[in-house]
N, CA, C and O atoms as a DFTB+ gen file, in Angstrom:
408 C
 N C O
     1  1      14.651     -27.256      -7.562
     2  2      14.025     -25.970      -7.773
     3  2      14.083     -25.666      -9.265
     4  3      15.164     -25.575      -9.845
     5  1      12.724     -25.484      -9.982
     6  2      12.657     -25.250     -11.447
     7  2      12.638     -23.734     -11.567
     8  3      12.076     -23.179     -10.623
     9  1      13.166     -22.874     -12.594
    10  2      12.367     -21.597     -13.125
    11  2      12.245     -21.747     -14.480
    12  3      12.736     -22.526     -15.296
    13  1      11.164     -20.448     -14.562
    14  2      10.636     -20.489     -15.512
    15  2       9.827     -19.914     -15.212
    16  3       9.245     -19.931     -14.128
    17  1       9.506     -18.883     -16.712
    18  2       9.386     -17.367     -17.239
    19  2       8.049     -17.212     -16.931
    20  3       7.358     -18.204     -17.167
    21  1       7.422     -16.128     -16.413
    22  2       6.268     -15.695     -15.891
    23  2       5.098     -16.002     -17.514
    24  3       4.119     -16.748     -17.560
    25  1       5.476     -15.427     -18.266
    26  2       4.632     -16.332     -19.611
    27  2       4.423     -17.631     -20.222
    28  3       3.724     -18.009     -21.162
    29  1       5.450     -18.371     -19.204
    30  2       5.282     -19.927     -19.390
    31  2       4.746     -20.157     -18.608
    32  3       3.645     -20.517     -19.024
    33  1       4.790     -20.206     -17.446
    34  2       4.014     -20.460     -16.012
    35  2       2.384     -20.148     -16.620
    36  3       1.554     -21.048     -16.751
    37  1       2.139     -18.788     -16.933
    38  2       0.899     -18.588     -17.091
    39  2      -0.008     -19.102     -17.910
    40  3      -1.234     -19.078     -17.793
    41  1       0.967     -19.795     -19.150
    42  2       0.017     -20.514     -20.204
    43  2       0.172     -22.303     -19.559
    44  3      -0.435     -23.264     -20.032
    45  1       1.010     -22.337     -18.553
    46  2       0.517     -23.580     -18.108
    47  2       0.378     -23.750     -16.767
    48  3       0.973     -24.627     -16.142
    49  1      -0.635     -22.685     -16.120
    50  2      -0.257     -22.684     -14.700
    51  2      -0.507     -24.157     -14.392
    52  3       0.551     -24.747     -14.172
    53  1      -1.378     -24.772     -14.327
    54  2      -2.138     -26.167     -13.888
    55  2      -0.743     -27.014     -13.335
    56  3      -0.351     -27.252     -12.192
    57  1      -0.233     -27.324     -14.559
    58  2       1.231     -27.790     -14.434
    59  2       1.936     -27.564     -13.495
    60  3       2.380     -28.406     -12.714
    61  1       2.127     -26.303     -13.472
    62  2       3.358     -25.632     -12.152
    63  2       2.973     -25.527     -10.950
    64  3       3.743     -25.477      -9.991
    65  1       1.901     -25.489     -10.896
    66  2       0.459     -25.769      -9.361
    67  2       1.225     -26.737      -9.279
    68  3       2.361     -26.805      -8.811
    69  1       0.406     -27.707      -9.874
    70  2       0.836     -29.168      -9.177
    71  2       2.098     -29.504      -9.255
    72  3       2.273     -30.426      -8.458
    73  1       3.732     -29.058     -10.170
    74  2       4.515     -29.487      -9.469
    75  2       4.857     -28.953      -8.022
    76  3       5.641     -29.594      -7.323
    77  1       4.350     -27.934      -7.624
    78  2       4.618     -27.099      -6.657
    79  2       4.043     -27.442      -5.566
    80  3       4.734     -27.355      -4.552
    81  1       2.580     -27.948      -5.422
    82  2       1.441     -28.615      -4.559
    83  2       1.956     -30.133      -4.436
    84  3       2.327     -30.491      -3.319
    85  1       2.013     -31.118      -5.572
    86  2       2.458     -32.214      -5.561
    87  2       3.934     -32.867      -5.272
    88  3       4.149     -33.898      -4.634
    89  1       4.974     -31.942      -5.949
    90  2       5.831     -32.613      -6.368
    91  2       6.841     -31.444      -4.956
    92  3       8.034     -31.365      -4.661
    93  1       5.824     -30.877      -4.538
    94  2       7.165     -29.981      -2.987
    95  2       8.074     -29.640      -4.057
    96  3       8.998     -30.404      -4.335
    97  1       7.879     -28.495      -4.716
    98  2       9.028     -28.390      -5.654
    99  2       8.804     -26.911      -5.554
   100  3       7.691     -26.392      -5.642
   101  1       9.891     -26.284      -5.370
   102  2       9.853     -24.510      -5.426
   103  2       9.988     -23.958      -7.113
   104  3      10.772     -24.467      -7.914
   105  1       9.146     -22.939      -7.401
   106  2       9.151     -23.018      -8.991
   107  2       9.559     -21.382      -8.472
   108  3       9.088     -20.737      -7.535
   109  1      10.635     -21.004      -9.486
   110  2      10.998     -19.464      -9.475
   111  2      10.492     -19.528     -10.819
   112  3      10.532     -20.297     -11.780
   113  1       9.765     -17.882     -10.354
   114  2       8.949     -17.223     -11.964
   115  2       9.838     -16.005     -12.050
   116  3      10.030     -15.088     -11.252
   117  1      10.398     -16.298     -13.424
   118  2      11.001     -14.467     -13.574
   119  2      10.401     -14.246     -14.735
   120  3       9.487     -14.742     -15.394
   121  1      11.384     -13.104     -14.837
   122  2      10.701     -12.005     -15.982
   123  2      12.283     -11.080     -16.311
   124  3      13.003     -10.478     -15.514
   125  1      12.455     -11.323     -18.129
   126  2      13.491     -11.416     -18.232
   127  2      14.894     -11.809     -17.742
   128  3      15.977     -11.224     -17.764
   129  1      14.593     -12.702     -17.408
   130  2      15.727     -13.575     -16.983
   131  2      15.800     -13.564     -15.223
   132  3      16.335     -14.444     -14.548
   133  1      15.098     -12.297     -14.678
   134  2      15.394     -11.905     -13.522
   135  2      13.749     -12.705     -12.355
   136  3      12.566     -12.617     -12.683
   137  1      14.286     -13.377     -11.092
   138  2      13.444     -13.625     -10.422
   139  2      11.997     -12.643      -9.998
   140  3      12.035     -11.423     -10.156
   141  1      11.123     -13.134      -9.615
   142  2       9.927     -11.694      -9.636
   143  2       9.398     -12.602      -8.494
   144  3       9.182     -12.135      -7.375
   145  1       9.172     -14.034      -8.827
   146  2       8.053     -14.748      -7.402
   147  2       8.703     -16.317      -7.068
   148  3       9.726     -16.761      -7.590
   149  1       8.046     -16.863      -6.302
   150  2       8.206     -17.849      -6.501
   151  2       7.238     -18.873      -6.376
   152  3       6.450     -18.447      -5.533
   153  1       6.863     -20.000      -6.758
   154  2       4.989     -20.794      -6.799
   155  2       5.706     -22.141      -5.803
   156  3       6.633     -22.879      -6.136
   157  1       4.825     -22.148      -4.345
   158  2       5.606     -23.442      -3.876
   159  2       3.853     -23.941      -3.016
   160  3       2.917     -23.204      -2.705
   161  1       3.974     -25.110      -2.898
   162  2       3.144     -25.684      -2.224
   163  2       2.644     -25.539      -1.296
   164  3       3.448     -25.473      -0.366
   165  1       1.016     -25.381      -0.831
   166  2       0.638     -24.591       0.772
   167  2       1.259     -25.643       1.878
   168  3       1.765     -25.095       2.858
   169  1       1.288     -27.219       1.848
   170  2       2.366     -27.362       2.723
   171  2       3.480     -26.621       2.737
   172  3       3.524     -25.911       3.742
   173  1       4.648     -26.471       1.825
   174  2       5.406     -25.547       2.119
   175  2       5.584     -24.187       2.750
   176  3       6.445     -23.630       3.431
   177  1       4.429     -23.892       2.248
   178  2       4.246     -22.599       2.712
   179  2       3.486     -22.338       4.502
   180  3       3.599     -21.396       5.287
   181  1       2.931     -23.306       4.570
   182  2       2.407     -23.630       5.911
   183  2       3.754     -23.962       6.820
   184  3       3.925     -23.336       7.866
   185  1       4.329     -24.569       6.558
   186  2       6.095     -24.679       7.436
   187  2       6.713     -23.523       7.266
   188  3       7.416     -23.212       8.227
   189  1       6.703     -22.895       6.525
   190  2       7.564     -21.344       6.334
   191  2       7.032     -20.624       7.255
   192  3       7.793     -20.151       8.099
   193  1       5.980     -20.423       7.319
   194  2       5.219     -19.130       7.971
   195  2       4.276     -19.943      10.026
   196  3       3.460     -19.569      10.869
   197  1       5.081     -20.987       9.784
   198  2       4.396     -21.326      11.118
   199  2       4.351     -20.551      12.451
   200  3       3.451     -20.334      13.264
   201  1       5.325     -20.298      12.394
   202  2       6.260     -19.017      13.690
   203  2       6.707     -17.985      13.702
   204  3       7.423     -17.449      14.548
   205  1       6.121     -17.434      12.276
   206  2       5.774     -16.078      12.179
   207  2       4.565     -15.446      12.249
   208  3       3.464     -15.750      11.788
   209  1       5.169     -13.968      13.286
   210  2       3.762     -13.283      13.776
   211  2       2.990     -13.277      12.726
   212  3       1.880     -13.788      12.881
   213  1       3.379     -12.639      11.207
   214  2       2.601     -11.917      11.280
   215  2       1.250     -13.246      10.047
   216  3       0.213     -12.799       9.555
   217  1       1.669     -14.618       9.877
   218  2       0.788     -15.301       9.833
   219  2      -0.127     -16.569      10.815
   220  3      -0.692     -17.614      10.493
   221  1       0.094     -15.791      12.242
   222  2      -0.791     -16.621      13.079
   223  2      -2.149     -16.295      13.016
   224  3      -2.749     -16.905      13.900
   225  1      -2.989     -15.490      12.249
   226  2      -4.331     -14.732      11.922
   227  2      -4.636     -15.991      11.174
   228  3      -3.810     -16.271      10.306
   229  1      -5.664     -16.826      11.326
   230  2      -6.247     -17.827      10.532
   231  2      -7.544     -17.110       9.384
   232  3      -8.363     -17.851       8.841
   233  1      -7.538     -16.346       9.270
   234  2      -7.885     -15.497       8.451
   235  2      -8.354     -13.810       8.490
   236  3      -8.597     -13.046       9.424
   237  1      -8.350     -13.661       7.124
   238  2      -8.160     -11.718       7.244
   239  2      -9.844     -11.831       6.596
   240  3     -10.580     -12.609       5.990
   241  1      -9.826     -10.370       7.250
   242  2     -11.334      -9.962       6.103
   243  2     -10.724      -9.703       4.827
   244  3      -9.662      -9.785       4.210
   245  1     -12.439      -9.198       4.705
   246  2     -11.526      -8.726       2.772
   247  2     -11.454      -7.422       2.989
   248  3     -11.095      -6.721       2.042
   249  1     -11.784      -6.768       4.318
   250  2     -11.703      -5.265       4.419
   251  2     -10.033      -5.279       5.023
   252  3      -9.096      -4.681       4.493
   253  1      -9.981      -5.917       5.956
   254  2      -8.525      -6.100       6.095
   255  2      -7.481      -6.267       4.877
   256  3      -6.520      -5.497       4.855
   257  1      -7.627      -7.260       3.838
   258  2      -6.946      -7.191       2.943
   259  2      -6.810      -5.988       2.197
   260  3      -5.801      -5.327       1.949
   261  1      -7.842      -5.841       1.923
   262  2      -7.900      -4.529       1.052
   263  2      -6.950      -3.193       1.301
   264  3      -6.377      -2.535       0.433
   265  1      -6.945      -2.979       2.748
   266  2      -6.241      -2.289       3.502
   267  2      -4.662      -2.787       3.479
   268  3      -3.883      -2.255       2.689
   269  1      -4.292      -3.669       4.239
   270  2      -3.160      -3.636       3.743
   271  2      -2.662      -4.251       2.226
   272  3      -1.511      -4.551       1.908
   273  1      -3.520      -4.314       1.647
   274  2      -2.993      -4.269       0.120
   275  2      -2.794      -3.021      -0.482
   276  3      -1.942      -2.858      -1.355
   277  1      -3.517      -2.139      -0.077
   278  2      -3.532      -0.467      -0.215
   279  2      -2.157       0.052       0.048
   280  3      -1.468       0.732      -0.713
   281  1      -1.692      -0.636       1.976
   282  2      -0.748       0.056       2.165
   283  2       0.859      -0.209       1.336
   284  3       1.703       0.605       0.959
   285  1       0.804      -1.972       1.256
   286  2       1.636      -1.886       0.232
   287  2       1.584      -1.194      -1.037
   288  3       2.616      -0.533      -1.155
   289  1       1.009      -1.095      -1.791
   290  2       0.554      -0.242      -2.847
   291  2       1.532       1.285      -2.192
   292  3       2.738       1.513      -2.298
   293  1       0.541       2.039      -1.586
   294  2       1.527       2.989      -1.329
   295  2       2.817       3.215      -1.128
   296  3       3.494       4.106      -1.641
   297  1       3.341       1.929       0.055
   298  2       4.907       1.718       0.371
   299  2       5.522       1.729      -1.098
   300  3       6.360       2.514      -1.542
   301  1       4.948       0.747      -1.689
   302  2       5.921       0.845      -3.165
   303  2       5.843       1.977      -4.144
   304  3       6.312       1.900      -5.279
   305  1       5.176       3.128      -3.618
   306  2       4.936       4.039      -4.283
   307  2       4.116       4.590      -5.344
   308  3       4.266       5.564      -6.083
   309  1       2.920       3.433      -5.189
   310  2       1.626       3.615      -6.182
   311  2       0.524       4.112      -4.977
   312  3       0.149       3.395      -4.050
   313  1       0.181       5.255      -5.178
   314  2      -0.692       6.666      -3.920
   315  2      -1.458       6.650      -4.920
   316  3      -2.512       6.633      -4.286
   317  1      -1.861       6.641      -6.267
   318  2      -3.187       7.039      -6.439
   319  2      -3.466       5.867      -7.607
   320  3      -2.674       5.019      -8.018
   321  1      -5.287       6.179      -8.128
   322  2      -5.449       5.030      -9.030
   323  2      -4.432       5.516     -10.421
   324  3      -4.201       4.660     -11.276
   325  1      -4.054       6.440     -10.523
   326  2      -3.599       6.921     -12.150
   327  2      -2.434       6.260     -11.970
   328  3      -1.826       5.978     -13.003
   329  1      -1.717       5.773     -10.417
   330  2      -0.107       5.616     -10.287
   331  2      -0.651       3.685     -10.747
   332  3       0.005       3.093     -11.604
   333  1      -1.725       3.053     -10.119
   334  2      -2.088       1.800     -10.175
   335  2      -2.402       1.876     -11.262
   336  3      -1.389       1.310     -11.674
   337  1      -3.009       2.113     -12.262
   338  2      -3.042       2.127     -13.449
   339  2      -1.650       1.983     -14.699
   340  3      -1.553       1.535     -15.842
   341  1      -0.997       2.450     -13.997
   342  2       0.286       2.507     -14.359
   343  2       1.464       1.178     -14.682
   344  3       2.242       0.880     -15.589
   345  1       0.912       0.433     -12.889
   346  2       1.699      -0.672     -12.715
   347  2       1.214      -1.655     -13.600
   348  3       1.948      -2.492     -14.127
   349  1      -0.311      -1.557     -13.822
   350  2      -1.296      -2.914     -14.272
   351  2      -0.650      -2.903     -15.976
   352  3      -0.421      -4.026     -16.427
   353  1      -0.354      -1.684     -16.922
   354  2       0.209      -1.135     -17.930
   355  2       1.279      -2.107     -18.186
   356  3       1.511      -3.048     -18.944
   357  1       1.879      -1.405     -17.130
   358  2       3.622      -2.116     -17.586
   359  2       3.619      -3.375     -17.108
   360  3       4.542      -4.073     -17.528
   361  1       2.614      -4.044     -16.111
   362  2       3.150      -5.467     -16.117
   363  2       2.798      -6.466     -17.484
   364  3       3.402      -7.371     -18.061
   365  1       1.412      -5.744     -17.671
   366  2       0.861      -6.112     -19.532
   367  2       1.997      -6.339     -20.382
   368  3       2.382      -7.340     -20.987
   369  1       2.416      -5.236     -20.290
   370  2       3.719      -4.767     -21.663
   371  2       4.647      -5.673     -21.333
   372  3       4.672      -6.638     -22.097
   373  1       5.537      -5.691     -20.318
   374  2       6.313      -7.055     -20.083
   375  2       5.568      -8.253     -20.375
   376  3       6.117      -8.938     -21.238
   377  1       4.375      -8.768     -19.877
   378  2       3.706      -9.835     -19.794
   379  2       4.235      -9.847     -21.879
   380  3       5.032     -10.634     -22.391
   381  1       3.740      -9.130     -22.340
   382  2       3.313      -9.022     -23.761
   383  2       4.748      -8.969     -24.546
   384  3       4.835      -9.421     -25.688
   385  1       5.596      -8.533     -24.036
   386  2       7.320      -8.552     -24.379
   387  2       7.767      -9.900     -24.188
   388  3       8.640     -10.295     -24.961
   389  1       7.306     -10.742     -23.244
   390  2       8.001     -12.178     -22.680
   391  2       7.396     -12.857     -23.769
   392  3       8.015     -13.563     -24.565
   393  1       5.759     -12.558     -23.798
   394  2       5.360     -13.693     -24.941
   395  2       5.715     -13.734     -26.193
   396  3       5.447     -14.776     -26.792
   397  1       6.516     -12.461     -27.059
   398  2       7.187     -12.408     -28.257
   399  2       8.146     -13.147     -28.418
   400  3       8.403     -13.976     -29.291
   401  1       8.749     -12.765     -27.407
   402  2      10.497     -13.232     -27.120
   403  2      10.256     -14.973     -26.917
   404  3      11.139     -15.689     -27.389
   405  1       9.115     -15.621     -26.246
   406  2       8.949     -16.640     -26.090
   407  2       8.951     -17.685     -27.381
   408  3       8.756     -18.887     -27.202
């Protein structure tokens, strides 16, 4: 299992795809030092989620997505566009803090 920093990943995603697609390798992405995601291979990810409910749907609409992308949005406490506007801000500013520090 590799990590490595959400501004490295991004200037080489290609790379981290394919160790992740190719090489079955779990890649943790953080952000300042701290975990945020992780990039792993759709085999992998196809064994993770085999026998769970809530990915036996072989596919969503995009009205479906949209919707529950909304509702997360809300759960985490972004209710309006000024609050989403907000998040897109500060992930920039970090994004833009990692690449200095990089």
């Amino acid at each position: 299992m590799s990590r490595v920093s959400v501004s490295e990943a991004s200037r080489n995603l290609s790379h981290w795809i394919n160790r992740a697609a190719y090489g079955q390798e779990s890649i943790i992405l953080e952000s300042h030092g701290r975990p945020k995601a992780v990039l792993i291979g759709v085999e992998v990810f196809e064994e993770l989620t085999r026998h769970h409910p809530d990915f036996q749907q072989e596919h969503m609409s995009v009205a479906e997505f949209r919707a529950g992308f909304r509702r997360a949005l809300e759960e985490a406490g972004y209710r309006t566009s000024d609050d989403i506007v907000r998040l897109i801000q500060e992930i920039k500013s970090e994004m833009a803090t990692e690449n200095t520090a990089s």
